[in-house]
N, C-alpha and C positions, 0 to 999 in steps of 0.2 A: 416095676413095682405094681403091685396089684391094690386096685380100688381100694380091698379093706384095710390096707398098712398105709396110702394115702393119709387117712381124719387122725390116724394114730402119731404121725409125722409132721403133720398141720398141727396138730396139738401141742406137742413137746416144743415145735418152735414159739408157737405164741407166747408160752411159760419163759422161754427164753428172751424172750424182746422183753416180752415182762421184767423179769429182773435186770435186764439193761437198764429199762426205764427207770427203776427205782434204784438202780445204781446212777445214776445222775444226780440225784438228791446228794450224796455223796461227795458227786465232783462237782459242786457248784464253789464248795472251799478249793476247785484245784487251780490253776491259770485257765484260763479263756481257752486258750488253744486244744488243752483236753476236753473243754466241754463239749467244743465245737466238732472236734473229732468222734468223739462217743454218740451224738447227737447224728450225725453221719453217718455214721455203723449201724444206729438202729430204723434211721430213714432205708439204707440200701435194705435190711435184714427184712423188713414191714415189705418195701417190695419185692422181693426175692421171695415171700412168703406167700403176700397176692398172686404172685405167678404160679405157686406149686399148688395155689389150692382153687385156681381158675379151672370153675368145670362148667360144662355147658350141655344139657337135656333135653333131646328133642320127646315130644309126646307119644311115641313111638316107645319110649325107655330107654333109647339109646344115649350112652351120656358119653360124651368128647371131652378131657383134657386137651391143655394148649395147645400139645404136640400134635395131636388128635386132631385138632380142628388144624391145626395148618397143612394138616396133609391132605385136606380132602379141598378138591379142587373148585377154586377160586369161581361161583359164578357172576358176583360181579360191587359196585359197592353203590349206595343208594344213601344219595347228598342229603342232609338235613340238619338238624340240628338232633340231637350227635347223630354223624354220620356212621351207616351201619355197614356192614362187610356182611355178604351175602353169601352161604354155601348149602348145596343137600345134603340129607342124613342118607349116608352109608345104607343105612337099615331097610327105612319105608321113602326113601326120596323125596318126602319135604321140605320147605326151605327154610333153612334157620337164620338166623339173624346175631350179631354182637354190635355192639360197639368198635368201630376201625380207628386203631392206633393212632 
C-alpha cells in the first residue's frame, strides 16, 4: 500500500469505529452481553487502527511504518521511563527512538 492510500484508509476506519461508537447508544437497551461485546470490537478496531496508522520520521524524511521499523535492525533498547527501542535510519543513519512494547 503506498503512503498516499495509507491517511485515505486511516480515515474510512475512524468514520467506522465512529459509528460503532454511536451504535452503542443503541445497545444500551440491549442485554449486557451485547454491550459488552460491541464495546470489544470497537477497543480491538481502535487498536488495529493505531497499528495501521503508526508511522515514525526520521529528520532525514525518511518515514517507517510498523513493518518498516521492525525490519531494520534492532540496535538496542535503553531502560527508562518509557522505555525506548533503539534503531538507524535506512537513509542517513541516525538513531531513532519509539517507545518498546
Amino acid at each position: 500500500m503506498t503512503a498516499a492510500r495509507r491517511p485515505l484508509l486511516a480515515d474510512a476506519l475512524r468514520l467506522a469505529i465512529e459509528a460503532w461508537t454511536a451504535d452503542l447508544r443503541w445497545a444500551r437497551g440491549c442485554a449486557p452481553a451485547t454491550v459488552v461485546e460491541r464495546e470489544q470490537r470497537i477497543a480491538e478496531a481502535r487498536a488495529w487502527l493505531g497499528e495501521l496508522a503508526w508511522e515514525k520520521t526520521c529528520s532525514c524524511g525518511r518515514r517507517y511504518t510498523r513493518e518498516e521499523w521492525d525490519a531494520l535492525p534492532l540496535l538496542g533498547r535503553q531502560a527508562g521511563e518509557p522505555d525506548l527501542e533503539l534503531r538507524n535510519c535506512g537513509g542517513c543513519g541516525s538513531t531513532l527512538a519509539v517507545e518498546a512494547d
